[in-house]
N, C-alpha and C positions, 0 to 999 in steps of 0.2 A: 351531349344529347345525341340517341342515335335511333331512328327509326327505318325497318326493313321491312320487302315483303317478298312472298317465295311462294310461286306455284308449278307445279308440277301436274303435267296432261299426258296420259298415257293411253296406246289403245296395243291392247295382242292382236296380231295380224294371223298368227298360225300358233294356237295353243300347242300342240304336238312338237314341232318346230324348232320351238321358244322361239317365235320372228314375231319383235313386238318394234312398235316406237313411238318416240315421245320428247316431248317439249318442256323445256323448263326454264323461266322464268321467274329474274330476281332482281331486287332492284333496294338502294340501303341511302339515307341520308346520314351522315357523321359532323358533328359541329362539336369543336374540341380548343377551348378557352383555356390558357391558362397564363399565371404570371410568373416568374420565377425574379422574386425582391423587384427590381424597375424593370426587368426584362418579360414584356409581354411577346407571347408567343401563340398565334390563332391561327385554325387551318378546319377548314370545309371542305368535303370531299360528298360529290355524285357519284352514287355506282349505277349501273345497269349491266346485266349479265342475260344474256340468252346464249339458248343450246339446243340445237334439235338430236337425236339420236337416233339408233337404228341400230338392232342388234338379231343378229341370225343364229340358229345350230343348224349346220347342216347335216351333222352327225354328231353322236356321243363326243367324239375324237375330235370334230374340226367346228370354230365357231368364228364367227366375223363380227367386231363393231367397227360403226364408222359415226361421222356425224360432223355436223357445221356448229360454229358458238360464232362469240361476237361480246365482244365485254369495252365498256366504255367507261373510263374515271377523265373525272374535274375533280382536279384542286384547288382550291383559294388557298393560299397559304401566306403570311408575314410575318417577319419578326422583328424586333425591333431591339437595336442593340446601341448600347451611350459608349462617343468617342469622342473625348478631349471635351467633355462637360457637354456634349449635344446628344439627342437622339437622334440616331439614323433606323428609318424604316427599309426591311431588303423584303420585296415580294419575290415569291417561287411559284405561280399560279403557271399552271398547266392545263392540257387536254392530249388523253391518249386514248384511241381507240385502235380495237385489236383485232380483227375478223380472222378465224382461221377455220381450219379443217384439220379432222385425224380420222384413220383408218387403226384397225388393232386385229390382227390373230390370234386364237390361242389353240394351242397342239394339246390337246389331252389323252395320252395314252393308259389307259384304267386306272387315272389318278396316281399312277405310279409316275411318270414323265410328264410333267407339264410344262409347256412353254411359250410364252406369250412374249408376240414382237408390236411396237407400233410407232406408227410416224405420225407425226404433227407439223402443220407450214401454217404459219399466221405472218400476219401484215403488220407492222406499229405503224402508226400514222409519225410516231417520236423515232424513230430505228428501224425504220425500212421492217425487210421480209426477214425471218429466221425460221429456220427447221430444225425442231427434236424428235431426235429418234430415242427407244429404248427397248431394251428386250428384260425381259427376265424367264430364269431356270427355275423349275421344284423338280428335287428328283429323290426320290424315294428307295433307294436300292437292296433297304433291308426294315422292315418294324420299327428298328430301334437306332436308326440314323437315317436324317434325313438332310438335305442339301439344298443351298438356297443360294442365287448367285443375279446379280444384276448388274446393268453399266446403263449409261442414256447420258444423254446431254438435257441444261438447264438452262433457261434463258430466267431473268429476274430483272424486270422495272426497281432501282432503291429507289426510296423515300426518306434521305440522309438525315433530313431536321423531326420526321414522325420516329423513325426510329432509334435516335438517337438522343432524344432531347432532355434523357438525365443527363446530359454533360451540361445543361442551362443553369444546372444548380451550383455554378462556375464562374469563375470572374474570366473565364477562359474566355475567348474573342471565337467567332465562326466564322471562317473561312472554305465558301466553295465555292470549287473552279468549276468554269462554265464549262458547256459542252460535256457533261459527264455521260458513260455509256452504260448501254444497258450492260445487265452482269451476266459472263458467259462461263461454264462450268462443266466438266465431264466429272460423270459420277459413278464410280465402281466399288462393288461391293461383295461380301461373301460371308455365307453362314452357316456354320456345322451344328447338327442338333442333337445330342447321343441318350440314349434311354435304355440304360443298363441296371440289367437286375442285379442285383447286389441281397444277397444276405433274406430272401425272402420281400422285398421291397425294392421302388425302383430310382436309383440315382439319376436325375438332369443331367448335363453338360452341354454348355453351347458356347462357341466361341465365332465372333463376328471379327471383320474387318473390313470397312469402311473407307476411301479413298476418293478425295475432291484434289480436282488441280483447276484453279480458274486459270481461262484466257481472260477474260475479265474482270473487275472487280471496283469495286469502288472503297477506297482505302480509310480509313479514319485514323489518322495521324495526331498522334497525341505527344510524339514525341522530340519531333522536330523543335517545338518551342514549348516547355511548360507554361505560358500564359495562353497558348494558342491551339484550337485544334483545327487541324485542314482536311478537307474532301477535296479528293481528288483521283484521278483512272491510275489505276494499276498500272508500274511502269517498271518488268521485273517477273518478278515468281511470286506465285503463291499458292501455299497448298495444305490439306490438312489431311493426317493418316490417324483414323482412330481404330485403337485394337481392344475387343471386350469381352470376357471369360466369366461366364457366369457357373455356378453351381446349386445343385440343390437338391436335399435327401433327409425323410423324415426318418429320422433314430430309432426313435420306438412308436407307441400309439399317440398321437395326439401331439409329437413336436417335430416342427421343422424346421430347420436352419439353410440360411441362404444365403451364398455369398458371392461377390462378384467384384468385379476389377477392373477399372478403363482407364486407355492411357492414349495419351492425344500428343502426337505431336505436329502441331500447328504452327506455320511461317507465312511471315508477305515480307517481302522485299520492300521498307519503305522508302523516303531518300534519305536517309541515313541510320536507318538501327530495321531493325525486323523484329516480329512478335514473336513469343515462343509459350503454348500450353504446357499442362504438363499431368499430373494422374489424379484419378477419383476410385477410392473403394467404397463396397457398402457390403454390412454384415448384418442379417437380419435374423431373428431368434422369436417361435411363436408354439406358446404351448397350451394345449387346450385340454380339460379334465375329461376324462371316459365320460361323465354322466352331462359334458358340454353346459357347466353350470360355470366355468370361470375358464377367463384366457388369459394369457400373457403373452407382450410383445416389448419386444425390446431391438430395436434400432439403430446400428453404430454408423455414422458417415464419416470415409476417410478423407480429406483433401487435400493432396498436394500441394506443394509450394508453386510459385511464379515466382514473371517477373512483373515491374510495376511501370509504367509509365516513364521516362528518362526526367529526373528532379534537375532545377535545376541547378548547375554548377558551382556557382558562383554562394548559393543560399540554399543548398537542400534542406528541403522543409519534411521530405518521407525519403523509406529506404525505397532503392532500386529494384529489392524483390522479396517476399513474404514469405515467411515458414508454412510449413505444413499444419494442420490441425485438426481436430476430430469432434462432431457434434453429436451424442446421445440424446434418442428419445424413446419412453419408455409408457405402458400403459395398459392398464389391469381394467376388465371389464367382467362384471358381476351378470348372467343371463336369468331372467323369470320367467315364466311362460310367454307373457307379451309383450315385453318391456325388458329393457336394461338400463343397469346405471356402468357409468367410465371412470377411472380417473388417472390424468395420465402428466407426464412432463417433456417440454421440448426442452432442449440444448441444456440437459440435466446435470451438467456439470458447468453449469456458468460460463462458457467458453464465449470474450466478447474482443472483437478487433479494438486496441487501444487505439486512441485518436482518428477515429474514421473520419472528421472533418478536419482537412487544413486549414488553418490560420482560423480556427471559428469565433474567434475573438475580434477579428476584422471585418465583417463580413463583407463588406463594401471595399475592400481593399483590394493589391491587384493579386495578393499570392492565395485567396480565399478558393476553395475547392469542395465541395459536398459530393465529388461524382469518386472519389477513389475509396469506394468500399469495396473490401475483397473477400471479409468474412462477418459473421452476425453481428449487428451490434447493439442485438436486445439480449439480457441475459435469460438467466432462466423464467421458465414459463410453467406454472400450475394452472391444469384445467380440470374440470370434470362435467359429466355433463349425462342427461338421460334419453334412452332412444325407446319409442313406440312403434310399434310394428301390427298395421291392420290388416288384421285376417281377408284373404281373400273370399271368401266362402259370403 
């Protein structure tokens, strides 16, 4: 059950200017019940969010925001977990309130050079004071390449049992260590965008990379003990480099193909094994008739292999890392003047992860597991379906 509300008060102080400012105000209740087999798990959460603002141009070129917020969460939170034939109740009920302030610049040189810096200092009532800076580049130095580059620091409040709590679908035990910190993180990034005419027509290309190192982290250890998962502060490294290459160039009248490629390589130092990601393609194909009376789309996802969780030793019940594999979907759409009909297929070649639950025959037993899915485990999909479209007029 979840009820919000959101207002927003604004007044322009100097239309010419653009010197306006304004208030906003949000406020959300969240009540979230759930059971997983004897393991009841419940969490209530208060929000309140306010933010005043203030934004200047003082030229074409030079612009200033600033502004004060103020954001406050309650949680209720409990779970309730059976040991040695008893239930144990563990409450995680908090209060964090955050006051802060930011200031922000942005340099706009005739939309060709843009560059925006800004700082933020907030208070945790849970984590003391912290300060994010970031800046970001747009530089434009030709039509048909453009240039995009950012770094800043990230502070992040977890919520280890809200956002984790498909692992409840586990005979797995929860272990968190007290004292957990908030999560701290530098973040760098970069991205080329190329718009080359080709052949009478213009060719995409854009290639990003992406770059996280926390100083902090809050770890979710799965592999220390497979009956157990542990939270606990990063003690070590941790970092993720994702590299992404997209493409895209329509052939003739009416079809485009698109394709693209990311590859992650992602580690945390746990206390004894480290994670490792590994790559995702996608290949997309869309053809539409001159007289725009029929389309076609067809959709290839690539995914890479991993690793899996550390089984365990003694009784491995899965393998330590999973193949690679590829999901098609595909779908032909008829157009009418005000109407269409669809009809289309997900995962069109049946591709379904064998034995996505461990021990599903036990379920109450201790090597039972529903959380290690790593690929679809519905097979194919037929849909079809009709869309109406009301004139605006």
């Amino acid at each position: 059950n979840r009820a919000e509300l959101f207002t927003k008060q604004a007044y322009i102080i100097d239309k010419e200017k653009v010197e306006s400012v304004a208030l906003i105000l949000s406020g959300s209740y969240h009540e979230q019940k759930s059971r997983y087999d004897r393991t009841p798990y419940n969490v209530y959460q208060n929000n309140v969010y306010a933010s005043l603002l203030y934004e200047k141009e003082f030229t074409p070129m030079h612009s200033l925001s600033t502004g004060l917020s103020m954001n406050y969460d309650g949680f209720d939170e409990n779970l309730v977990q059976y040991a040695g034939g008893e239930s144990v109740r563990h409450a995680y009920d908090r209060t964090e309130v955050v006051p802060g302030a930011y200031a922000q610049y942005t340099f706009n040189l005739n939309d060709k050079l843009i560059l925006l810096a800004g700082v933020r200092a907030d208070y945790s009532t849970l984590y003391d004071f912290f300060v994010t800076p970031r800046v970001h580049i747009k530089y434009n130095p030709f039509d048909w390449f453009h240039i995009r580059a950012s770094a800043g620091k990230g502070f992040r409040t977890a919520n280890v049992l809200a956002e984790n709590n498909f692992l409840l679908s586990s005979s797995r035990k929860m272990y968190i260590a007290d004292n957990l910190d908030q999560e701290e993180a530098w973040n760098t990034g970069l991205n080329l965008s190329f718009y080359i005419p080709l052949f009478g027509k213009e060719l995409s290309l854009s290639g990003e990379w992406y770059y996280t190192d926390f100083l902090k982290q809050i770890v979710v250890d799965m592999d220390s003990d497979p009956h157990a998962v542990r939270f606990y502060n990063l003690d070590g490294r941790s970092y993720s480099n994702s590299f992404q290459v997209e493409a895209s160039y329509p052939f003739f009248r009416g079809f485009t193909l698109t394709a693209a490629y990311r590859y992650t390589d992602a580690k945390t130092d746990y206390r004894n094994e480290e994670g490792v990601s590994d790559y995702k393609g996608l290949l997309t194909a869309s053809y539409q008739t001159p007289l725009k009376k029929w389309q076609f789309d067809l959709t290839s996802q690539f995914n890479g292999g991993g690793r899996m969780p550390t089984p365990d030793a003694s009784n491995p019940l899965w393998e330590p890392n999973f193949k690679a594999y590829t999901v098609v979907n595909a779908q032909i759409t008829k157009y009418f003047r005000q109407w269409s009909i669809y009809v289309g297929a997900e995962n069109l070649f049946n591709y379904k992860q064998p034995n996505p639950i461990i021990d599903a025959s036990n379920p109450r037993g201790d090597n039972f597991d529903g959380s290690m899915v790593w690929g679809p485990v519905h097979g194919r999909k037929i849909y079809a379906g009709i869309r109406f479209n009301i004139s605006r007029d």
